[in-house]
C-alpha positions as CSV (number, residue, x, y, z in Angstrom):
1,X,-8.2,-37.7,-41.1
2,X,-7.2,-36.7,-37.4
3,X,-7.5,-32.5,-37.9
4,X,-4.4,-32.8,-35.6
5,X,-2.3,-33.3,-38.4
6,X,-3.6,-30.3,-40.1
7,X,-1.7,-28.4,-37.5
8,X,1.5,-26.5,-39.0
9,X,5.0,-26.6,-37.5
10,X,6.1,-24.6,-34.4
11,X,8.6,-23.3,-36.8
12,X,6.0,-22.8,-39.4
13,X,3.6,-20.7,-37.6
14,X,6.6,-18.2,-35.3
15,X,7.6,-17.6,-38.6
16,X,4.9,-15.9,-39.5
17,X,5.0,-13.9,-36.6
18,X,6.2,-9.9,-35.3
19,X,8.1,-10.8,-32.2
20,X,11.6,-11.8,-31.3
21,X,12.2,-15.0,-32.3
22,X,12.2,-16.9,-29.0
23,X,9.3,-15.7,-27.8
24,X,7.7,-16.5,-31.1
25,X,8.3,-20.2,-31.0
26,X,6.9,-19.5,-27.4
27,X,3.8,-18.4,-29.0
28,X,3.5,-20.4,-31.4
29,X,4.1,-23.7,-29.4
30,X,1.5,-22.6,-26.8
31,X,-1.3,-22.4,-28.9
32,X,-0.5,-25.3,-31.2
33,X,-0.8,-27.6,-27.7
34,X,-3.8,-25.7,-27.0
35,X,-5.5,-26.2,-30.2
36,X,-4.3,-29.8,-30.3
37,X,-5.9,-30.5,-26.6
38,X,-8.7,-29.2,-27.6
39,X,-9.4,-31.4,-31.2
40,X,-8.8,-34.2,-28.7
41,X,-11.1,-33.4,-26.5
42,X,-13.9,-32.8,-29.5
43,X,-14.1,-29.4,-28.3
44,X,-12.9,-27.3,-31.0
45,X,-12.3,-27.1,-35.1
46,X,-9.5,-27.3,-36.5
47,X,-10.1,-24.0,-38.5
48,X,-9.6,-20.1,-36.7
49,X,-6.8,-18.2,-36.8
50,X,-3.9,-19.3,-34.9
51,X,-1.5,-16.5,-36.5
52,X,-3.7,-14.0,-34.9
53,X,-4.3,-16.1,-31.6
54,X,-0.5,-16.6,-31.3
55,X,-0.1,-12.8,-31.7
56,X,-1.7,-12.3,-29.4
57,X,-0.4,-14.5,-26.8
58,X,3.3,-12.8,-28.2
59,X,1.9,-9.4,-27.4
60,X,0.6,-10.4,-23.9
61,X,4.1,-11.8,-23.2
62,X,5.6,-8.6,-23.6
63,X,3.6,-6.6,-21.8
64,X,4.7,-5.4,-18.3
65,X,3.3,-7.6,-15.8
66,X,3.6,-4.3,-13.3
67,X,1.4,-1.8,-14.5
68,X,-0.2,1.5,-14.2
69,X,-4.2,1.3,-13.6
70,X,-6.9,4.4,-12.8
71,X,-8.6,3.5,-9.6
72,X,-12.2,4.3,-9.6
73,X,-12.8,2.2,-6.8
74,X,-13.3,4.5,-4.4
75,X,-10.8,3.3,-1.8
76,X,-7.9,5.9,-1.4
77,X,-4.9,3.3,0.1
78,X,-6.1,0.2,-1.6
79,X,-3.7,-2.2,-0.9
80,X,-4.1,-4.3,-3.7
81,X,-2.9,-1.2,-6.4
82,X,-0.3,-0.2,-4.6
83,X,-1.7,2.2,-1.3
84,X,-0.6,5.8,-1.6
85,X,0.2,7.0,-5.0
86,X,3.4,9.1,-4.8
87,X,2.9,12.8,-5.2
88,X,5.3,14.2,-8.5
89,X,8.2,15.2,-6.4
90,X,8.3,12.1,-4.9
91,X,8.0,10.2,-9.0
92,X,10.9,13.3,-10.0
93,X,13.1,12.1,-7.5
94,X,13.0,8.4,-8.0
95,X,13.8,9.2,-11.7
96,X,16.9,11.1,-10.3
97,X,18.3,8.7,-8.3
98,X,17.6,5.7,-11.1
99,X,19.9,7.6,-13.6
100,X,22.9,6.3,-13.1
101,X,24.9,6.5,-9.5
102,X,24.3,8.3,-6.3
103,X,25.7,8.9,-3.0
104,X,23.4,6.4,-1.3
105,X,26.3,5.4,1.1
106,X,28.7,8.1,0.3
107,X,29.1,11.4,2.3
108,X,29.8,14.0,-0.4
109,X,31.6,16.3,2.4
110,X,34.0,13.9,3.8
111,X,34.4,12.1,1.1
112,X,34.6,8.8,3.2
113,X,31.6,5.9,3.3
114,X,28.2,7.7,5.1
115,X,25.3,6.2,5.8
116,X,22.0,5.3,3.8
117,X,20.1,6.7,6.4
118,X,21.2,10.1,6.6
119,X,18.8,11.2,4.4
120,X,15.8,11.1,5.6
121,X,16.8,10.8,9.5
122,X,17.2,14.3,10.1
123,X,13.9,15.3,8.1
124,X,12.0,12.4,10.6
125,X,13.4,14.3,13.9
126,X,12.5,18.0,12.4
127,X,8.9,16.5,11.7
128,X,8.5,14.2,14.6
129,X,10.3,15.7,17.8
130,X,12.2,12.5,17.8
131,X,16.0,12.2,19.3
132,X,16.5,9.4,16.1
133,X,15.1,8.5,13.1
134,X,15.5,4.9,10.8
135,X,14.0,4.0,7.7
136,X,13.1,-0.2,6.6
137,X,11.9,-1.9,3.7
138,X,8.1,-2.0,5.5
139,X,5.9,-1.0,8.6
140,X,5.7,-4.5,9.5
141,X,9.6,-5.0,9.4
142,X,10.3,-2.0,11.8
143,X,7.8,-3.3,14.0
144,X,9.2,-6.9,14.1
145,X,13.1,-4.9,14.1
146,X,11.8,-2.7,17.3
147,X,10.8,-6.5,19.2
148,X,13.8,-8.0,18.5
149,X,16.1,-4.6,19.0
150,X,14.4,-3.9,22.6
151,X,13.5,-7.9,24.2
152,X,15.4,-10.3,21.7
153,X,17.5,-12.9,22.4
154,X,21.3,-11.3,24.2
155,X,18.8,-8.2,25.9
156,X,18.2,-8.5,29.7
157,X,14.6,-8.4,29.5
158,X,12.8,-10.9,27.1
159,X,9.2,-10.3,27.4
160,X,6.8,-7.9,25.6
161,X,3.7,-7.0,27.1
162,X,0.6,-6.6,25.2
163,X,-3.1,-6.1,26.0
164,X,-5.3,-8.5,24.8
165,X,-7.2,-6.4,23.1
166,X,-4.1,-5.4,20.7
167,X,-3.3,-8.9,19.7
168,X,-4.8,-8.4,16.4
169,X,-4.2,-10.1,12.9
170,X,-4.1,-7.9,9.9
171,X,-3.7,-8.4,6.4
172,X,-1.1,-11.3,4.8
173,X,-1.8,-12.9,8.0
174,X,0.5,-10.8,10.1
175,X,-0.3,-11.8,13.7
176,X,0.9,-9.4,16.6
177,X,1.7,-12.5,18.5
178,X,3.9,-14.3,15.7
179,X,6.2,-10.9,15.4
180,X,7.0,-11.1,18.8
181,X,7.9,-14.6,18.6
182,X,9.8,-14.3,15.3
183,X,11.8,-11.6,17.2
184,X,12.3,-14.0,19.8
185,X,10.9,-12.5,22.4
186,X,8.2,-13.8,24.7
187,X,4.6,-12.5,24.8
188,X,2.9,-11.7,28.6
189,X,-0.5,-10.9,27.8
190,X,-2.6,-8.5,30.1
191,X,-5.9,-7.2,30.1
192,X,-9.2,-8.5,28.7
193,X,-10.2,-8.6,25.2
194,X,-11.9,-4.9,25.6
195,X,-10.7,-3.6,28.5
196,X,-7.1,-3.2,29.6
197,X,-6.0,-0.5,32.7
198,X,-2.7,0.5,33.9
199,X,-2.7,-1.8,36.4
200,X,-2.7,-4.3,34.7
201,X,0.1,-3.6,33.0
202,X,2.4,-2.6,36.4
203,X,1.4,-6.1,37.5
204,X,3.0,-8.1,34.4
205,X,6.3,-5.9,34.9
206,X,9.1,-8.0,36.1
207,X,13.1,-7.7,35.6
208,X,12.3,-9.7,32.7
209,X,10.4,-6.8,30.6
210,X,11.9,-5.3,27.8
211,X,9.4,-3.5,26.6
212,X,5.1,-2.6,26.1
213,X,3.9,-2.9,22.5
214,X,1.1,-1.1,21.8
215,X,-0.4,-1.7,18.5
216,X,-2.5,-0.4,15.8
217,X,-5.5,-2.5,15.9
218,X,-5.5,-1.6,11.7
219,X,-8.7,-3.0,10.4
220,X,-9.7,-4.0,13.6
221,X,-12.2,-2.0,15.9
222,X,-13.7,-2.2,19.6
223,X,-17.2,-0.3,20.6
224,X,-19.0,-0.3,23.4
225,X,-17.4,-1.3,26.9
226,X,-14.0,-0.8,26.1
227,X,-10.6,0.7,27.8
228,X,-7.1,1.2,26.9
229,X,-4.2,3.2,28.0
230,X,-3.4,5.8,26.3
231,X,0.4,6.2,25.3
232,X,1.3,8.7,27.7
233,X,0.0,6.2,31.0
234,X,2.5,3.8,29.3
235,X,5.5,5.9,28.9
236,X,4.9,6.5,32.8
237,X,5.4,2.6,33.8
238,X,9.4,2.9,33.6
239,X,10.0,0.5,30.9
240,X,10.3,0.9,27.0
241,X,7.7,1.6,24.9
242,X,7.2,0.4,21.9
243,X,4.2,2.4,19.5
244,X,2.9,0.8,16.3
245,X,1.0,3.8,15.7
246,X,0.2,2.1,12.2
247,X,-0.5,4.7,9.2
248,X,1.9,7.3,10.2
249,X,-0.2,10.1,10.3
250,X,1.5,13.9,10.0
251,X,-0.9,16.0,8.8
252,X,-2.8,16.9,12.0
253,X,-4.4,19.9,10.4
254,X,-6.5,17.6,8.5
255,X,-9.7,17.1,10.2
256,X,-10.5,13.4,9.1
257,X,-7.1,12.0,10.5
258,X,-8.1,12.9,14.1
259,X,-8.9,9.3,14.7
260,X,-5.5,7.7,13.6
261,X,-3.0,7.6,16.8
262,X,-0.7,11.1,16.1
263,X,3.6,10.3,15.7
264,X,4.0,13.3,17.1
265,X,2.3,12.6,20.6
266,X,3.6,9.1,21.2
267,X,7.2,10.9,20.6
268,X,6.3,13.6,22.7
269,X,4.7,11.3,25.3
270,X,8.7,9.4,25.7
271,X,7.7,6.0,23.0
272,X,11.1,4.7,23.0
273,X,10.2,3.6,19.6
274,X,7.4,4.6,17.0
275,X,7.0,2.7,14.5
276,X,4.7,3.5,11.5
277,X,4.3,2.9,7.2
278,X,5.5,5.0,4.8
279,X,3.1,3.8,1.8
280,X,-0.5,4.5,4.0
281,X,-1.8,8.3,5.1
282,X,1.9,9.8,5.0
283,X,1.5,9.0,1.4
284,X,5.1,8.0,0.2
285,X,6.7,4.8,-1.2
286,X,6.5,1.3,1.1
287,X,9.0,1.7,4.1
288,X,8.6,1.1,8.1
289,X,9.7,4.1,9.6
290,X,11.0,4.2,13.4
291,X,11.6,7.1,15.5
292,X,11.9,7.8,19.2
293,X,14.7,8.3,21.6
294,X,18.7,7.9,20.7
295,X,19.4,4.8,22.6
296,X,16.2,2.5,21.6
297,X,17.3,4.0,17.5
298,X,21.4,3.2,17.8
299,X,19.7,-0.5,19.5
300,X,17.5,-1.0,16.2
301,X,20.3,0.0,13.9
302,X,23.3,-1.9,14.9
303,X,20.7,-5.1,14.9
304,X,21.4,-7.6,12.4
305,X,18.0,-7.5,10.9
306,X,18.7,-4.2,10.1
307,X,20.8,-4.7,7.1
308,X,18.1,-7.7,6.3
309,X,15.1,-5.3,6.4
310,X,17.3,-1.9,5.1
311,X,15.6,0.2,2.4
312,X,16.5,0.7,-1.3
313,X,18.2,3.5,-2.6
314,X,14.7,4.4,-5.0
315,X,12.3,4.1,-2.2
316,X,14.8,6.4,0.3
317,X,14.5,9.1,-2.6
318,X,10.6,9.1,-2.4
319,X,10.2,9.3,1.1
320,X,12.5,11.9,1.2
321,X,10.6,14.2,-1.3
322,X,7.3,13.3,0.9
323,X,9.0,14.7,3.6
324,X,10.1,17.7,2.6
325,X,6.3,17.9,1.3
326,X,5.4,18.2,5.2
327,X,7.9,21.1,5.8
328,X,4.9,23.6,4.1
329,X,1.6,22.0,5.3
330,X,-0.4,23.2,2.8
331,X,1.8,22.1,0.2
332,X,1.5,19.2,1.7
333,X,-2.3,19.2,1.3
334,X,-2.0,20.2,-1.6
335,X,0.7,18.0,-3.4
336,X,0.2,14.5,-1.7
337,X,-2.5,12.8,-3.7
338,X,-3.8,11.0,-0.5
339,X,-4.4,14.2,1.5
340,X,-5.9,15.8,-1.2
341,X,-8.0,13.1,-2.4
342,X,-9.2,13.5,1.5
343,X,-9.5,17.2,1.6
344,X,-11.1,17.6,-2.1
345,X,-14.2,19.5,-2.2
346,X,-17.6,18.8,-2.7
347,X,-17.6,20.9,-5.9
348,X,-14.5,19.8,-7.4
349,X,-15.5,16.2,-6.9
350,X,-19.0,16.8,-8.7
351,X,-17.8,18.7,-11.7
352,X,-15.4,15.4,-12.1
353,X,-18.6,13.3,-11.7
354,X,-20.6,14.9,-14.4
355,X,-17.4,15.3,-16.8
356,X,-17.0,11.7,-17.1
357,X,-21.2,10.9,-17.0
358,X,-21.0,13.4,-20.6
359,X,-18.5,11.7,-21.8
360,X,-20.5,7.4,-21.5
361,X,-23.4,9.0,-22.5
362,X,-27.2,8.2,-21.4
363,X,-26.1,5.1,-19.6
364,X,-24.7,7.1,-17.0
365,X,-25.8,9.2,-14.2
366,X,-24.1,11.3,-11.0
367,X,-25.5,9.5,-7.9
368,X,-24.3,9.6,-4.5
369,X,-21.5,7.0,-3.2
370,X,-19.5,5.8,-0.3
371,X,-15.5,5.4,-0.7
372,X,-13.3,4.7,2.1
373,X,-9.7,4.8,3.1
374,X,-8.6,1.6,2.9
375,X,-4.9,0.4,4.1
376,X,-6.2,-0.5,7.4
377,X,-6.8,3.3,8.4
378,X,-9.8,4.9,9.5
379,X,-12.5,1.6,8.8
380,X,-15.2,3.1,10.2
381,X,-15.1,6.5,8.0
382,X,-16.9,7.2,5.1
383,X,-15.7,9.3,2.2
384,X,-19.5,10.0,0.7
385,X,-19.3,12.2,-2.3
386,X,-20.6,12.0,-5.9
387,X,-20.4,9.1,-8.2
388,X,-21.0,8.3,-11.6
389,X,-23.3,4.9,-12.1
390,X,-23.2,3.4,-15.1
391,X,-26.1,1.0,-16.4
392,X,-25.1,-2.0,-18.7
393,X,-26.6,-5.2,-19.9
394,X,-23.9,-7.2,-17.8
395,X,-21.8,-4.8,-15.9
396,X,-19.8,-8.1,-15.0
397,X,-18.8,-7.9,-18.6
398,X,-18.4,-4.2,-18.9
399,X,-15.7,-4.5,-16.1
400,X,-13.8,-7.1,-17.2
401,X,-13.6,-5.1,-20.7
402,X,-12.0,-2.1,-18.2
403,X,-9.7,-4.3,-16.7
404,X,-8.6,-5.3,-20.2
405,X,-8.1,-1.9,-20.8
406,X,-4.8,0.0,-21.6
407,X,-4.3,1.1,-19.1
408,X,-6.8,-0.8,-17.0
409,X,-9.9,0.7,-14.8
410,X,-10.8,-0.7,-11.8
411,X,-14.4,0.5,-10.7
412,X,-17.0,-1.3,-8.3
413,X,-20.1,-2.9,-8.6
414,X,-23.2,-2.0,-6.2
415,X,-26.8,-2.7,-7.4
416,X,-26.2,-4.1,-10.4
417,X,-24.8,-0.7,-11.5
418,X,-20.9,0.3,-12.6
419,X,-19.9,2.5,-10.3
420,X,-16.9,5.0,-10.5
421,X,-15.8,7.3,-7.7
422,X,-13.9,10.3,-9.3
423,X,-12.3,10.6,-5.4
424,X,-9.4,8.9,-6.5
425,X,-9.0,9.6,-10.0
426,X,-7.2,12.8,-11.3
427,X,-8.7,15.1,-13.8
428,X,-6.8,13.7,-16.5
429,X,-7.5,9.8,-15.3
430,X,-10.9,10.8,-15.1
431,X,-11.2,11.5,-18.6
432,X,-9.4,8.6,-19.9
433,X,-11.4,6.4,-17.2
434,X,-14.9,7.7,-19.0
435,X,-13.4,7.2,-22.6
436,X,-12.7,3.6,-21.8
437,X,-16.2,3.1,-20.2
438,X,-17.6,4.2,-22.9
439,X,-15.8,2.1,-25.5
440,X,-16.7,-0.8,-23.3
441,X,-20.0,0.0,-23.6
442,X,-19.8,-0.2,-27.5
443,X,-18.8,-3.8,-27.2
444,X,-21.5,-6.1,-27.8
445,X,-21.3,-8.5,-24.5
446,X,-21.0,-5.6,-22.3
């Protein structure tokens, strides 16, 4: 007898399971064909429990596909978990503007339509210098809305010049040269691929400029026999400036951000526009943020990419509660988990080391580590600091068991060892982090 037909009914087996009924059938039709393709390949029985396997598929489907996870990688902006973690007054006031209506465009004074971008423009000039302020969905929309605003099609002057040495490619495949001619602007390279001087940009200058990019080189880094120009040369060359200035660092009282161009200078320096992230070292939600003078601003605004690239009403209420964060520096410090996952000391970071190494038992150990920042800022620093190594029969296995967990760890693996960085885990995650390690450790293919 074919064990095919031994199989029961689609309508058969959903009945028998927890779950709304359409997704039931779902289950239950998905692993009926998979059990039947595998009888006829020979590679199965036709026994097991398919109740059970089409549970679990059921309780799989209804899990949240975007979901929380404790980072133990190491890497403080990691790009694939989301970059910056929002601080709590940043979480509080998504929640507040998520329950039910708000004035997004509404001004409460007037009483007449206002403007999204009131809200966080005038807290972007008080920390920034800057004449205007506007907020997009990303770092690399303001950057390609700042092109097209300044040398796009209907401006006088078409061309951007860039030095060779800024004509970088970042993650996604985002290509300094493709913004600029998705903007429609045209490129005039100048410069070598490690030096550039001012005059070579003076010589590219024609009536035809509309503005100098300089860009963030992001992951990208020259040593050696190099030159650039630094931002206030370019302001002096008479034409608009355009600053990616990349991570959008604020906090110049931290030490470790010294490295990562300053808003503050390239505003102060004349940038007709400074573009930067929100969701990288300023530690808020995704958004491209612009500031600079009034003009170069009103220019980018009244562009029609702007409405195409416009932020939501639930990322405009976390970067506002980051900003206010910078008002008290050490609060910001303090409350923004980047900046204080950069600034935490030795001791701190130890204590949370040898928690979690109590908690997985004789398997584990405090050793040194490296984490970094990640996001494209800073490559070349190292976060060292204590870490907690964990020794496993397969530690290949033992990490896929965290990923499975609820909610999932993410840890990394360096000589044949688990490795956890408590840099980027909270007390609290830290605790849960160890607890899961050390139920994975119970489990027999770990």
């Amino acid at each position: 007898m074919d064990p095919r037909r031994a199989l029961p009914s689609v309508d058969a087996l959903a009945a028998r399971l927890d779950g709304p009924h359409a997704l039931a059938v779902a289950a239950a039709r998905a692993v009926i064909d998979q059990r039947r393709a595998a009888l006829a390949a020979g590679d199965g029985p036709a026994g097991g429990d398919l109740a059970a396997e089409a549970q679990a598929w059921l309780e799989r489907a209804g899990r949240p596909s975007l979901r929380r996870v404790l980072n133990a990688t190491g890497v403080l902006l990691h790009t694939n978990l989301g970059r910056a973690p929002l601080a709590a007054a940043a979480r509080e006031a998504v929640t507040r503007a998520a329950e039910g209506y708000s004035n997004l465009e509404l001004d409460l004074d007037a009483g007449d339509r206002g403007s999204r971008h009131a809200h966080v423009e005038g807290l972007l000039c008080e920390l920034t210098g800057s004449e205007a302020a506007l907020a997009v969905n990303n770092g690399a929309g303001a950057v390609l809305l700042a092109a097209a605003a300044l040398a796009g099609p209907g401006r006088s002057g078409s061309e951007i010049v860039v030095s060779r040495g800024q004509l970088v490619e970042i993650g996604g495949g985002f290509r300094v040269p493709d913004v600029i001619a998705q903007a429609g602007a045209t490129l005039v390279e100048v410069g070598t691929t490690n030096r550039t001087r001012p005059a070579d940009y003076e010589a590219a200058l024609t009536a035809r400029t509309g503005a100098v990019l300089r860009a963030h080189p992001s992951n990208f880094r020259q040593l050696g026999f190099v030159e650039d120009v630094p931002v206030e040369a370019l302001c002096g060359l008479g034409v608009p400036v355009i600053d990616d200035v990349g991570s959008g660092v604020l906090a110049e009282d931290v030490a470790l951000l010294a490295e990562e161009p300053s808003v503050r200078r390239s505003v102060a320096a004349g940038a007709a526009l400074v573009c930067f992230s929100g969701d990288k070292l300023l530690g808020g939600p995704q958004a491209g943020l612009m500031v600079g003078r009034a003009d170069a601003v009103a220019a980018a605004r009244r562009h029609p990419l702007a409405r195409a690239l416009r932020l939501d009403k639930l990322s405009l209420a976390a970067l506002e509660a980051t900003l206010r964060l910078y008002r008290d520096p050490a609060a910001a410090r303090r409350e923004l988990p980047v900046l204080a996952m950069l600034t935490a000391p030795e001791g701190e970071l130890r204590a949370r080391a040898e928690a979690m190494a109590d908690v997985i038992g004789s398997a584990a150990r405090v050793g040194r580590g490296t984490g970094r920042v990640g996001g494209g800022a800073l490559p070349l620093t190292e976060l060292e600091g204590p870490v907690v190594e964990v020794s496993a029969p397969s530690v290949t296995a033992l990490a896929r068991r965290l990923r499975a967990n609820d909610p999932p760890v993410l840890a990394r693996i360096e000589d044949d060892r688990l490795v956890l960085d408590p840099r980027t885990l909270t007390a609290a995650e830290a605790a849960a982090a160890a607890q899961a390690v050390r139920r994975g450790m119970a489990s027999p293919d770990s």
